[in-house]
N, C-alpha and C positions, 0 to 999 in steps of 0.2 A: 504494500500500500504506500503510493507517496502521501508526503503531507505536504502541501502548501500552504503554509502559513509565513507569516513575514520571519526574516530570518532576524538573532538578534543584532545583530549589527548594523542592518540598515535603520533602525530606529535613532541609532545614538549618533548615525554622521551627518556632518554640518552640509551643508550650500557650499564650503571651502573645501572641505576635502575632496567635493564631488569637482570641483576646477581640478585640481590637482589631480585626480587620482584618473580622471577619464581620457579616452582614447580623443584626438582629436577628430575623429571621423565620426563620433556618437554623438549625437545631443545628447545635454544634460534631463532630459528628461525621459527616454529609454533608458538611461543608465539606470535613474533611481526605479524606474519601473519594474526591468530586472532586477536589482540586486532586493527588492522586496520578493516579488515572487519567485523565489529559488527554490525547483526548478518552473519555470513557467509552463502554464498550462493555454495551450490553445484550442481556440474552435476552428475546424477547418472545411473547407465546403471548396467543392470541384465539381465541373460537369462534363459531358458529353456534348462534344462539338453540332452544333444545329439545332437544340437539343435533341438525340435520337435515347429512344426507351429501350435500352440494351442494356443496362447493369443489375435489374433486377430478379436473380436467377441463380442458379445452385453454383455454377460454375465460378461468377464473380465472386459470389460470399465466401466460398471456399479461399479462394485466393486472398480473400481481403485479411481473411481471420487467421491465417496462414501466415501472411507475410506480416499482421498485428502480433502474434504470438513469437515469429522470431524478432521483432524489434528489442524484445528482452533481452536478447543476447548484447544489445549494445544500451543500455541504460536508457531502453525509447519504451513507455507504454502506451496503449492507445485505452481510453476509457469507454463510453458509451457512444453509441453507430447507428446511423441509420442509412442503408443504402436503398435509395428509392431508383426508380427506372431508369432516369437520365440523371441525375448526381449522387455525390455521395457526403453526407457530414458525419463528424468526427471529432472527439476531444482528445490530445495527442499532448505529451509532455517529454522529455528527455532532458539528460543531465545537461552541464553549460557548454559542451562538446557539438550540443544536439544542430544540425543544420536542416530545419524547417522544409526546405525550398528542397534539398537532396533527397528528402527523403519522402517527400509528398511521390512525386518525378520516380522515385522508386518503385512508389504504391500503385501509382497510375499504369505505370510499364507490365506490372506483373496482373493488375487486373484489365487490365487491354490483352495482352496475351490469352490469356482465362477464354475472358470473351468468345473471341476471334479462333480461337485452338492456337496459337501459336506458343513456343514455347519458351517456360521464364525463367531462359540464361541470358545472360549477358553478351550473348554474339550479335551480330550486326544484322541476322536476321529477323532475331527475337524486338531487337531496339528498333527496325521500320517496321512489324507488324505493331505495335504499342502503340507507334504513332500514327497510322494511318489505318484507313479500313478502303474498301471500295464501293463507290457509287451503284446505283442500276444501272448504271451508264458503262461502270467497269473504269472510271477514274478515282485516282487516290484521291483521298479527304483524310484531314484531323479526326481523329478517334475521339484527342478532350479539347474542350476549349484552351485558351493557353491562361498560365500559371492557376490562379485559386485562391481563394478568400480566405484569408485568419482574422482570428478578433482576440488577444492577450483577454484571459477570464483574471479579474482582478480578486474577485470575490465570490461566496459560497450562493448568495442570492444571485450573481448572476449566471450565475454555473446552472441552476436550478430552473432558473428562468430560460434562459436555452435550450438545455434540455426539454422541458415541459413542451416547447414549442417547435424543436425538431421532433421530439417522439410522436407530435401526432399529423405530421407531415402525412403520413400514408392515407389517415381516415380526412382530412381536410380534400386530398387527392381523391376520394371513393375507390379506395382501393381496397379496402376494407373496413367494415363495419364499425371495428374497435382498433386502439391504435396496437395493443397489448397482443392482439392476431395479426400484421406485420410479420413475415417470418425472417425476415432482411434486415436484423436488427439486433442488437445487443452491447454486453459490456464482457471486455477483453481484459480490463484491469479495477479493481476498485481505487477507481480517485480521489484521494479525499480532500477535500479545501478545509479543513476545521485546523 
């Protein structure tokens, strides 16, 4: 379980120390954002280029929960999931190693593979089918849209409030009745903000 709570030390440093002590390429106000929520926890939402309704199916969830389970091997968890047809959100946290952007681009590749049948190694043919799928037409197209939304979760209310409003994405869609029968859906880690 992580805990995200503020850590002690950013409590007790000044507006000076933060001149001092920050990288010139940061703002002063990521710095402090970070060093509070250590490690940060994100919300993260991606879709499917056009939008097309291709990700809601055995083969993607397998991959997603797949490639969420080995994130533990590098100090990445993913919390609670909802992969609806054409996008996918996600509460995602990692240690201060964690690179965001690398590892979404990870996620994407292995579940565009999934999708598609192609398969999720790392060679050059696995990396064009992730990115592309084919037209009726029988021209290549983007599989996702490009990059993806994050929103830093500062606090337990808003954690809660996300969630509530991602998990019943599927019943607002009439995709089912309750949001709770959703089968495309779950939690890979207990996150805890307390």
């Amino acid at each position: 379980m992580l805990s995200l709570s503020p850590s002690p030390t950013a409590a007790t440093t000044t507006a000076g120390s933060y001149a001092r002590d920050m990288s010139h390429n940061q703002p002063l106000r990521l710095d402090r954002i970070f060093q509070i929520y250590d490690p940060p926890l994100f919300f993260v939402t991606f879709c499917t280029a056009r939008p097309r309704k291709i990700l809601a199916d055995t083969r993607a969830h397998s991959a997603f929960i797949d490639y969420a389970k080995r994130a533990f091997d590098h100090n990445v968890a993913v919390g609670r999931y909802v992969i609806m047809p054409d996008h996918i959100h996600l509460f995602v946290a990692g240690d201060h190693e964690f690179d965001l952007g690398m590892w979404v681009r990870g996620l994407k590749r292995v579940v565009a593979a999934a999708v598609i049948g192609g398969r999720h190694g790392k060679d050059s043919a696995a990396e064009k089918a992730a990115a592309t799928t084919l037209s009726p037409l029988g021209k290549s197209q983007p599989f996702w849209q490009r990059g993806f939304f994050d929103h830093l979760i500062r606090n337990t209310e808003s954690y809660a409030q996300k969630w509530d409003y991602v998990r019943e994405n599927p019943a607002r869609a009439g995709l089912v009745s309750r949001a709770e029968n959703w089968e495309y859906q779950g939690e890979i880690a207990l996150i805890d903000r307390v």
